[in-house]
N, C-alpha and C positions, 0 to 999 in steps of 0.2 A: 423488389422489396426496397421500400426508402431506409438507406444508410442515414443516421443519424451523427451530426459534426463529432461529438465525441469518440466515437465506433472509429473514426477519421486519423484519430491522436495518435502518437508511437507510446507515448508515456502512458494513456488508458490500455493499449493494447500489452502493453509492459508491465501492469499494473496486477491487470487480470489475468496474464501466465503466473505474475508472481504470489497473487492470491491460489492459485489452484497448484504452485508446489508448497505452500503454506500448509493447505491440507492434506498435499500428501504426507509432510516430515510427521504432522503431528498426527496421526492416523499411528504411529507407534509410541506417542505420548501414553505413560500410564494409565489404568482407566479412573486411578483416584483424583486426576488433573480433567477428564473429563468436563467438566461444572467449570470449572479455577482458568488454569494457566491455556487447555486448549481451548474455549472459547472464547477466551480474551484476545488472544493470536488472530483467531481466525476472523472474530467482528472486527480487530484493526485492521488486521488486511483488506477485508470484502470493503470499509470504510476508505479506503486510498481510492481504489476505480470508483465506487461509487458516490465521490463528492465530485470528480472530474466532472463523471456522469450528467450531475446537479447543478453543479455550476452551469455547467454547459446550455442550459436549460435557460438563462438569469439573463438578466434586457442588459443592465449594463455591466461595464468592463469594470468596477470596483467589485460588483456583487460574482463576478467570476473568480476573480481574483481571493474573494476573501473566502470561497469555497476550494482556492487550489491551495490554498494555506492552509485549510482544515485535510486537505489530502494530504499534504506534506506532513501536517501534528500528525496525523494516524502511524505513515511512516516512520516517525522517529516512535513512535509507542509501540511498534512492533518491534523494533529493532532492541529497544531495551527490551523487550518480552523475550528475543530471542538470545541475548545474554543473559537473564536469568535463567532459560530454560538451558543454555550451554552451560551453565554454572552448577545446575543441579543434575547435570550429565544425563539429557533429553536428547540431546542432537552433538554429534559429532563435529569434530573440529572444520571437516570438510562440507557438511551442511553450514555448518553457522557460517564457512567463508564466503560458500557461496550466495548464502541468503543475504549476508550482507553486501555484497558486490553488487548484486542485485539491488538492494536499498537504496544504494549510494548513485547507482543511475539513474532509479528513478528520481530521487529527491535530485541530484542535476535538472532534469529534466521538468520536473514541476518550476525548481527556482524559474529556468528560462522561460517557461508558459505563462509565470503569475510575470514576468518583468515584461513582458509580450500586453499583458491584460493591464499593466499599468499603465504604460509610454505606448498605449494606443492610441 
């Protein structure tokens, strides 16, 4: 089976564990946030690997690049999604530290991709 470059990435495969505990935290999200706060979560998340994904995809290294920056905006939209959801006491202190430690490597880890897709 052809592996595809992005499949390749630490930061896609980083992306897509951290989309799927995404789904797990918010799986005991109220079911009145159903509609609201947990699909908004979840589309930002699925939105991180899958602009890697698309970029990936893209002839030149601008047009990469301006697709890992749309990965990283998703990140930071999750990341305030998950302080409001820690704010209206959705996810514990110990979720939210971890989801964020997790944020915070991946968004390292895109920075160093999109500076790779620049100074190519």
């Amino acid at each position: 089976m052809y592996i595809y470059s992005f499949e390749k990435l630490e930061v896609w495969n980083d992306a897509k564990k951290f989309t799927k505990k995404i789904y797990e935290i918010t799986r005991t999200f109220p079911d009145t946030e159903k509609f609201g706060l947990t699909s908004q979560i979840r589309r930002a998340s699925i939105s991180i690997c899958s602009n890697i994904a698309e970029g990936s995809a893209r002839k030149t290294d601008k047009d990469k690049a301006h697709y890992t920056t749309m990965s990283f905006s998703s990140a930071v939209e999750v990341l305030n999604q998950l302080i409001i959801s820690k704010e209206l006491g959705f996810l514990s202190d110990e979720q939210y530290q971890s989801c964020r430690s997790l944020i915070e490597s991946i968004t390292n880890k895109l920075n160093s991709l999109r500076s790779y897709q620049i100074n190519k």
